[in-house]
C-alpha positions, -999 to +999 in steps of 0.1 A: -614+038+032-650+039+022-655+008+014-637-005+044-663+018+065-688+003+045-680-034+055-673-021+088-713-008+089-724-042+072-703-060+102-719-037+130-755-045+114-757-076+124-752-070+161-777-080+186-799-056+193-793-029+223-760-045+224-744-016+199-745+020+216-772+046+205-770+055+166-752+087+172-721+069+187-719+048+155-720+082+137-694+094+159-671+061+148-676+067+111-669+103+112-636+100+132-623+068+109-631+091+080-612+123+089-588+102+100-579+093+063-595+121+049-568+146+071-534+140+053-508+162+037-524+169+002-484+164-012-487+134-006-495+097-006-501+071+018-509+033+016-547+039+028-555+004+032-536+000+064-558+020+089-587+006+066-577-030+077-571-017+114-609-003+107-624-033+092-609-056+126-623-033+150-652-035+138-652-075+134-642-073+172-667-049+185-695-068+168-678-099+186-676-083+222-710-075+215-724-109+206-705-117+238-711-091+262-731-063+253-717-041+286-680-048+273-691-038+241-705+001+251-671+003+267-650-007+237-672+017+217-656+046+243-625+032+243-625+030+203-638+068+200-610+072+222-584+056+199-596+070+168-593+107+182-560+099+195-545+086+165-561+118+143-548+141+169-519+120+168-515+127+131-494+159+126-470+149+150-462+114+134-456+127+101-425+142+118-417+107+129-379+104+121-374+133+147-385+106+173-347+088+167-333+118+187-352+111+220-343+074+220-337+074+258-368+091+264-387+065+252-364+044+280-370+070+307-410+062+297-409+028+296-395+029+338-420+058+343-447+032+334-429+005+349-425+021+383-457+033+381-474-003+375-448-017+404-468+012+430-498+013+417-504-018+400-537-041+404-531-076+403-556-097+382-561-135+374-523-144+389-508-110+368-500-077+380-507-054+349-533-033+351-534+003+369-570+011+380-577+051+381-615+048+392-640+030+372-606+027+341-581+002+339-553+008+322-528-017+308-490+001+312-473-022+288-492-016+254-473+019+254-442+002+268-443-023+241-442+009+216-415+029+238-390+001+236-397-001+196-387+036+193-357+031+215-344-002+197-347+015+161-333+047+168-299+024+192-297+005+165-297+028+134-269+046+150-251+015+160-257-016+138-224-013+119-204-014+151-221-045+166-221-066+136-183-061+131-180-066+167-162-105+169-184-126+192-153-135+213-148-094+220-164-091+255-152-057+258-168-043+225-199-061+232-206-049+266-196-015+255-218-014+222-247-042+235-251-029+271-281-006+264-298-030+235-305-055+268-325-029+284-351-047+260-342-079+272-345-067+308-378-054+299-386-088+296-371-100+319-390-078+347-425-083+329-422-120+331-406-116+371-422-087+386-456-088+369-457-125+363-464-124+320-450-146+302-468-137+270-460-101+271-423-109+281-422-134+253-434-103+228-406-082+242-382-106+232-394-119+199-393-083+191-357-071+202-342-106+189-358-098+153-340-061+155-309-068+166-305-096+139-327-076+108-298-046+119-266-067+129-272-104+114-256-113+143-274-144+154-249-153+185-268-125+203-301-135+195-290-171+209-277-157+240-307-133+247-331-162+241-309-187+264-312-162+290-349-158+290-348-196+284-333-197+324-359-169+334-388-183+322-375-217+337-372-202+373-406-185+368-422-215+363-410-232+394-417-204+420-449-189+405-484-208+406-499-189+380-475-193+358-470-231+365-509-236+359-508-221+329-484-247+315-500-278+334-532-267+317-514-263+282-496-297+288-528-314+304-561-294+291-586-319+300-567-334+334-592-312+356-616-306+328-640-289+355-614-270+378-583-251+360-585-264+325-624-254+324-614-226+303-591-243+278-613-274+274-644-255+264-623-234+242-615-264+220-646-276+223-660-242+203-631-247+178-642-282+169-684-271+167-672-244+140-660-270+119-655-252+084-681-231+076-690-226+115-723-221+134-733-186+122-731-152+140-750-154+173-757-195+169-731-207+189-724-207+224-688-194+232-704-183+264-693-209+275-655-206+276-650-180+308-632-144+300-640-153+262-645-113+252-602-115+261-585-145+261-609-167+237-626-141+208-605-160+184-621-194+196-653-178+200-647-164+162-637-200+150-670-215+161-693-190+143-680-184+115-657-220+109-623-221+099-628-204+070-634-175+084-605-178+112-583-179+082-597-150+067-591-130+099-554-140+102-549-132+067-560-093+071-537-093+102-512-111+077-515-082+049-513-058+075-482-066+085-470-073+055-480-039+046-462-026+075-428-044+067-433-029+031-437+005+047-399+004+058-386-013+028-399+015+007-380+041+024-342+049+020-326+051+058-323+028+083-341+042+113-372+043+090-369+007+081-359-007+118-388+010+131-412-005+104-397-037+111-399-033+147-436-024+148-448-048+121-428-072+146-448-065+179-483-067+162-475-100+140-461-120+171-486-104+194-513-123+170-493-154+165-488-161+206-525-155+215-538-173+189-514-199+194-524-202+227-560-205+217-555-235+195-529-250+220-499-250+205-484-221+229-488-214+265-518-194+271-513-158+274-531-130+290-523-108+260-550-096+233-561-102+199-551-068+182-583-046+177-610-078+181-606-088+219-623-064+240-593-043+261-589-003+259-552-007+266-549-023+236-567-009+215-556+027+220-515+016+216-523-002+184-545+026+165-515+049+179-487+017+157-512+018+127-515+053+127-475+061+135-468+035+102-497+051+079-475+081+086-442+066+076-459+048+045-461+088+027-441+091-005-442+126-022-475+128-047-466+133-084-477+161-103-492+148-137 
């Protein structure tokens, strides 16, 4: 962990200046990401280089938002503080983590708290309704929803995976009976992309219950089903919502109205095609350029100054981090332990794939986040709370020499 505080520091350094809150807030940061490691049962052992990877991208994006936008970045640095206290307050509770699987539907009771809530309450923002303003804070609902249905899927399905994968397909009775509350993740997908009009999001719901219910059932008729289904939703969504049909004209046609709705998109290649290899350098570029590039284009912004090599780099910490993840549940002897592993290592590797997919254009753009680098509280609060919820389950008993 030190030396991914370390790199973290070197990172920050080279912000511009005034851009990066007073010294004492970087103090603050270090201090937090080091008790966070530092307060740990002293029986046992933990695979430390996951929340030093979750360290060493925040910092990558913060220096980022602050190249970009040196008011976004003060508030990531608050909303960062934030996520690091949360996930060491966090701490205690999450080592008792397998007591979670006897709330499973709280965690569905949560997710239509939040849902409801975003329905009343909910501001609507570039075509999408997802954010819940209290003041001068935004909130984002679904990066805790995302997490709720996780906990609720792993805990269903550790009770019931032997049941639906002997179920026979042709058994309508036994499926409804045994599936029914599993598609309460598929409907969370469902109302995301109909009621609050995102597809990306919708499309992480589902790429995370289909890979679930098949890791726990190997039942691959369901997954088929579930994605046909979505297949028809996403179909109707695009033919009754403009926002959502611009966002596929522009992925189709990126340079058809290369000054009106695929402004965005257009300039956003242009950056990934100036970073060439090697790139421009921190700070030489001009992302700027690309509107909303802080959110939807860091990755693009990233790609120009430091080239693809050091795109690759970036995608292969989030690779080893989820890797590291999916290790966490094979290590450990039930089921529950390693559906939930799976389940989280699920939601953060697709949630990476689909935005930067959409970056380079071979999905959709989304209005979802990088993890930890674009700037967004929401975000980064749920996904310290999912690094620091896995560092938990990665403890093994510490041997006495």
């Amino acid at each position: 962990m030190s030396v991914a505080l370390a790199v973290a520091a070197l990172t920050l350094s080279f912000a511009p200046a005034g851009a990066i809150g007073p010294p004492w807030m970087l103090v603050a940061l270090g201090v937090l990401a080091m008790a966070w490691v530092l307060w740990q049962p002293a029986t046992s052992v933990r695979d430390d280089v996951i929340p030093a990877l979750a360290v060493v991208l925040a910092a990558l994006g913060l220096a980022m938002v602050a190249r970009l936008s040196p008011d976004l970045a003060r508030r990531q640095q608050l909303w960062l503080l934030l996520s690091l206290g949360l996930a060491l307050v966090a701490g205690p509770a999450f080592t008792q983590f397998r007591r979670f699987a006897a709330f499973k539907y709280l965690w569905v009771v949560a997710s239509l708290a939040l849902f409801g809530l975003l329905i009343l309450f909910g501001v609507e923002i570039n075509g999408a309704r997802l954010w819940i303003k209290v003041g001068p804070v935004q909130y984002e609902p679904i990066e805790l929803i995302k997490l709720c249905i996780v906990l609720f899927l792993a805990a269903y399905l550790a009770e019931m995976a032997d049941v639906i994968g002997a179920a026979r397909a042709w058994s309508l009775r036994a499926n409804l009976k045994y599936l029914g509350p599993l598609f309460i993740g598929w409907g969370a997908s469902m109302a995301i992309l109909v009621v609050q009009r995102d597809l990306g999001m919708a499309t992480l719901l589902l790429a995370t219950f289909a890979t679930l219910l098949f890791v726990a059932t190997r039942r691959i008729d369901i997954v088929v089903f579930g994605a046909l289904l979505f297949a028809a939703g996403a179909f109707w969504s695009v033919h009754h919502y403009p926002y959502v049909q611009t966002r596929i004209a522009v992925w189709f046609h990126p340079f058809a109205d290369p000054l009106g709705a695929g402004y965005q998109s257009s300039q956003a290649y242009y950056s990934l095609a100036a970073g060439g290899l090697a790139g421009t350098g921190y700070r030489l570029g001009h992302p700027q350029f690309i509107p909303d590039v802080p959110t939807d284009y860091v990755y693009a912004a990233l790609a120009e100054e430091f080239g693809l090599i050091g795109a690759i780099v970036v995608l292969a910490i989030f690779l080893d981090l989820v890797r590291r993840i999916l290790a966490t549940g094979l290590e450990q002897p039930d089921l529950y332990t390693k559906l939930l592993a799976t389940g989280l290592g699920a939601t953060l590797g697709f949630q990476v794939v689909i935005i930067v997919a959409g970056v380079i254009g071979l999905l959709p753009l989304t209005g979802i986040t990088l993890p930890f680098i674009s700037y967004g509280g929401s975000s980064l609060v749920a996904n310290f709370l999912l690094v620091a919820l896995v560092w938990a389950m990665s403890a093994r008993p510490r041997r006495i020499a």
